[in-house]
C-alpha positions in Angstrom: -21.9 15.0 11.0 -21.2 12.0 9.5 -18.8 9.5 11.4 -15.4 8.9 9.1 -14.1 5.6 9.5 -10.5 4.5 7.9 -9.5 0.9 7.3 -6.1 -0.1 7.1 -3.2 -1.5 9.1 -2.1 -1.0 12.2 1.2 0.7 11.2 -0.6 3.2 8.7 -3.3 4.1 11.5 -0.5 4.6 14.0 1.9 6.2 11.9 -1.8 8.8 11.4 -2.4 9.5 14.6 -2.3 12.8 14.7 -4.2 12.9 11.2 -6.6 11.0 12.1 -7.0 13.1 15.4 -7.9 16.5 13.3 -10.2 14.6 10.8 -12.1 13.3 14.0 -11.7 9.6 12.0 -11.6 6.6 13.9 -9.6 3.7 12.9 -10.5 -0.2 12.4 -8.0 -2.7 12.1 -9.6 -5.6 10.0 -6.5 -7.6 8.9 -2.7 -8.5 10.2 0.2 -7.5 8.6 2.3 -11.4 8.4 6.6 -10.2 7.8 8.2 -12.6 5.8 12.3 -13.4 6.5 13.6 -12.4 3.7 17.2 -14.2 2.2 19.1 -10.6 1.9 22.1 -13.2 0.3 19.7 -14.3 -2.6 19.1 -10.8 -3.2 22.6 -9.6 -3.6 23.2 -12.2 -5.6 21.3 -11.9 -8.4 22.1 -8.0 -8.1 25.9 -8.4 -7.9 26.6 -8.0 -11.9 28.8 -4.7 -12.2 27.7 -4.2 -16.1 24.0 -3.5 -15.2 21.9 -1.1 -13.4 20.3 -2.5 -10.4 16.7 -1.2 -8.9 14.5 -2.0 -5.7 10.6 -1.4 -6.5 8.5 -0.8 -3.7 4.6 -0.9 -3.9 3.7 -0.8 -0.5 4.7 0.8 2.7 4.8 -3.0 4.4 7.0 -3.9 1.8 9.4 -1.6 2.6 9.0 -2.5 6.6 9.7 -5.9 5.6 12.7 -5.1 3.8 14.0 -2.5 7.0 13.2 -5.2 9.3 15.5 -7.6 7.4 18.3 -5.3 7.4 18.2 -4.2 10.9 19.1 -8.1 11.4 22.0 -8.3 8.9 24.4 -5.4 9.3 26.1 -6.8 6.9 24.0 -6.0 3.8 23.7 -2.4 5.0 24.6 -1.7 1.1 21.7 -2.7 -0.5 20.0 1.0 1.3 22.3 2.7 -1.7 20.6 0.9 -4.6 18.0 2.8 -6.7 14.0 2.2 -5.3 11.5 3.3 -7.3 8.2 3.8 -4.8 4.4 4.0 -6.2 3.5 6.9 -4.1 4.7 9.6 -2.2 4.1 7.8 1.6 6.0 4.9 0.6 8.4 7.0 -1.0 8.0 9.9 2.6 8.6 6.1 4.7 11.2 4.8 2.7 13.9 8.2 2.4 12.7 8.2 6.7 14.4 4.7 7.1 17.8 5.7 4.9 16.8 4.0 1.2 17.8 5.6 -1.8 14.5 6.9 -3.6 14.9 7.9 -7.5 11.6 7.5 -8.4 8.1 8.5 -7.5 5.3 7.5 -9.1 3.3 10.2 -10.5 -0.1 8.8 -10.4 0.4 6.9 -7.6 -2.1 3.9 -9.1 -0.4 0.1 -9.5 -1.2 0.0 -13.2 0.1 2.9 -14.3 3.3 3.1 -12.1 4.2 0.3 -14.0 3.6 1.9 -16.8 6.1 4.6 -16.0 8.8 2.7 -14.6 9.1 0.4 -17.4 11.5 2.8 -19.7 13.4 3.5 -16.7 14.2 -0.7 -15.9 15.8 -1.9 -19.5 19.4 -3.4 -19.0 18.8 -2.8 -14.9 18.5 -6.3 -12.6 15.5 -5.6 -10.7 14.7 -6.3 -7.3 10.5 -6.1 -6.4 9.3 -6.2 -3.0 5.2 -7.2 -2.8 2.8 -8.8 -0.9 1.8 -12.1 -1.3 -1.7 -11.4 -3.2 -1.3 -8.0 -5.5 -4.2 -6.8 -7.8 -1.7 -4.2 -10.0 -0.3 -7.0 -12.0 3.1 -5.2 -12.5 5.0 -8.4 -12.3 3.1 -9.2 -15.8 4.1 -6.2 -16.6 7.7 -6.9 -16.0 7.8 -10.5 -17.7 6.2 -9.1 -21.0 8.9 -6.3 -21.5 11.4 -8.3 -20.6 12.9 -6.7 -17.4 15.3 -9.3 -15.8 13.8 -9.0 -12.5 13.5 -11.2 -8.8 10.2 -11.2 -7.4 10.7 -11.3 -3.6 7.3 -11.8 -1.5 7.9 -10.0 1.8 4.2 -10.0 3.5 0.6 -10.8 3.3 -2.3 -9.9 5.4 -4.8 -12.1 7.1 -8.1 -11.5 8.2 -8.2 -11.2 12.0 -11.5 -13.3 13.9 -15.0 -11.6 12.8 -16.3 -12.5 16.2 -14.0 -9.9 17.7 -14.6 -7.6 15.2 -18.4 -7.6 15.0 -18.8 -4.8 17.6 -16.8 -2.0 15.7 -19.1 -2.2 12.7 -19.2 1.3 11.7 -23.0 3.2 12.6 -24.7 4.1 9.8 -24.2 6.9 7.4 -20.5 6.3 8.3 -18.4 7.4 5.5 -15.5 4.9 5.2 -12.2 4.6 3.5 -10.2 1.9 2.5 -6.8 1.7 1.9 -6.5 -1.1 0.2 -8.8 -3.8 -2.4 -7.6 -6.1 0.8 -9.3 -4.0 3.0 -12.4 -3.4 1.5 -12.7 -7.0 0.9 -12.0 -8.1 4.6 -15.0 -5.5 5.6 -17.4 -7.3 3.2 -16.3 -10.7 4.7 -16.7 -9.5 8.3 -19.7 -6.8 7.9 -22.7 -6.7 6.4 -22.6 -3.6 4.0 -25.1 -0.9 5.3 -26.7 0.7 2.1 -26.3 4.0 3.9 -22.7 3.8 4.0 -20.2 6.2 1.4 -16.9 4.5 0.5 -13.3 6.4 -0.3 -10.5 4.6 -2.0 -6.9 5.4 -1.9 -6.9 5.0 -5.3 -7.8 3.7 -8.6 -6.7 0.1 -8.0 -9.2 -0.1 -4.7 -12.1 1.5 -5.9 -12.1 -0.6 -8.9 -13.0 -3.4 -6.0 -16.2 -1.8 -4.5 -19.0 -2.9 -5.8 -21.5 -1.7 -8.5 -24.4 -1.1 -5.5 -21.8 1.0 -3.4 -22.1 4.7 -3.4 -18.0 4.8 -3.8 -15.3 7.9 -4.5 -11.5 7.8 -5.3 -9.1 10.2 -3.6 -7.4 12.7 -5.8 -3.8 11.9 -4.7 -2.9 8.0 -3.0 -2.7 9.7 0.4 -4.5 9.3 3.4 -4.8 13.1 3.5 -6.3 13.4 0.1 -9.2 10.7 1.5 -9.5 13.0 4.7 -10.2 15.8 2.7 -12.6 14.1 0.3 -14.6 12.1 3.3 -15.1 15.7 4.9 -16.2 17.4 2.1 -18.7 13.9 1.6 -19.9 15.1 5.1 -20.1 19.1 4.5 -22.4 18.4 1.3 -24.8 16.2 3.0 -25.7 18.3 6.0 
């Protein structure tokens, strides 16, 4: 059977455990998660205007760390839990209700381009608060601009590429099949690892698997869940025995 690697952060592996456990997947760390501070009194400042609507957007589980992180710090902006988020998928959205925020909205599709897409009749006459990483491939902030939204764009993380010459012993064996969780991810592999031809790639979703390449023998997940790419990397494995 074929060997099921995932590659993602360290808090999305260890928040998997268990998952990963049943799947028999093994889990390879290529990049670190970097936490901005974030200014919580910028933030509730351009919110604080009683005659609109105000809204968090959430694209990413790390951006919602980032955000918990800074108010576990300052007590004092507690209240910014109560205000609206609108999360692209249901983990985020599963993370987010875990750590007390106020989740309205889930996107359906759970891809970057089209959550924005659905959010955008939702945001008119609302002040707008998005959480994002430092690079983003879903280009939702364009999004935003061209509509209009009055929104704050608040860069709460990045990830970096951790040594390769650490990392060149866990190349995965061959015929692995291996998911990535993010384009970030599957670019770091290709930077670090030279790509096996024997190799099968799962992406979480749309966005990612738009970032393989033409040569790679890819698949995208049915739902943006690390279950869904379980499922699909087992039945890759079932078919080809």
């Amino acid at each position: 059977m074929a060997e099921i690697v995932v590659v993602a952060s360290e808090v999305l592996l260890e928040q998997n455990k268990e998952l990963l456990s049943r799947f028999n997947a093994k889990g390879l760390v290529l990049r670190q998660i970097i936490f901005y501070p974030l200014r919580l009194g910028d933030i509730a400042s351009f919110l604080n205007i009683e005659s609109k609507k105000k809204a968090l957007i959430f694209t990413s589980q790390n951006a919602i760390f980032a955000f918990h992180e800074a108010l576990k710090n300052a007590p004092t902006f507690l209240y910014l839990k109560q205000i609206p988020c609108y999360v692209i998928g249901h983990s985020s959205a599963r993370l987010a209700r875990e750590l007390g925020l106020n989740v309205v909205f889930v996107g359906q599709d759970g891809h970057g381009d089209k959550f924005g897409d659905e959010i955008l009749p939702l945001l008119h006459d609302s002040k707008v608060v998005y959480f994002r990483a430092r690079e983003i491939v879903s280009r939702l902030d364009e999004k935003l601009k061209l509509n209009n939204i009055d929104f704050k764009e608040i860069i709460a993380y990045e990830s970096q590429i951790l040594q390769s010459s650490i990392l060149q012993s866990q190349k995965p064996k061959q015929n692995s099949i291996i998911i990535f969780s993010a384009p970030s991810h599957f670019r770091a592999f290709k930077n670090i690892f030279t790509w096996d031809l024997s190799y099968r790639a799962v992406a979480i979703g749309e966005t990612t698997f738009k970032a393989f390449d033409s040569s790679i023998m890819g698949y995208v997940s049915e739902k943006r869940d690390l279950l869904s790419c379980l499922r699909l990397a087992q039945k890759i494995s079932e078919m080809e025995k």
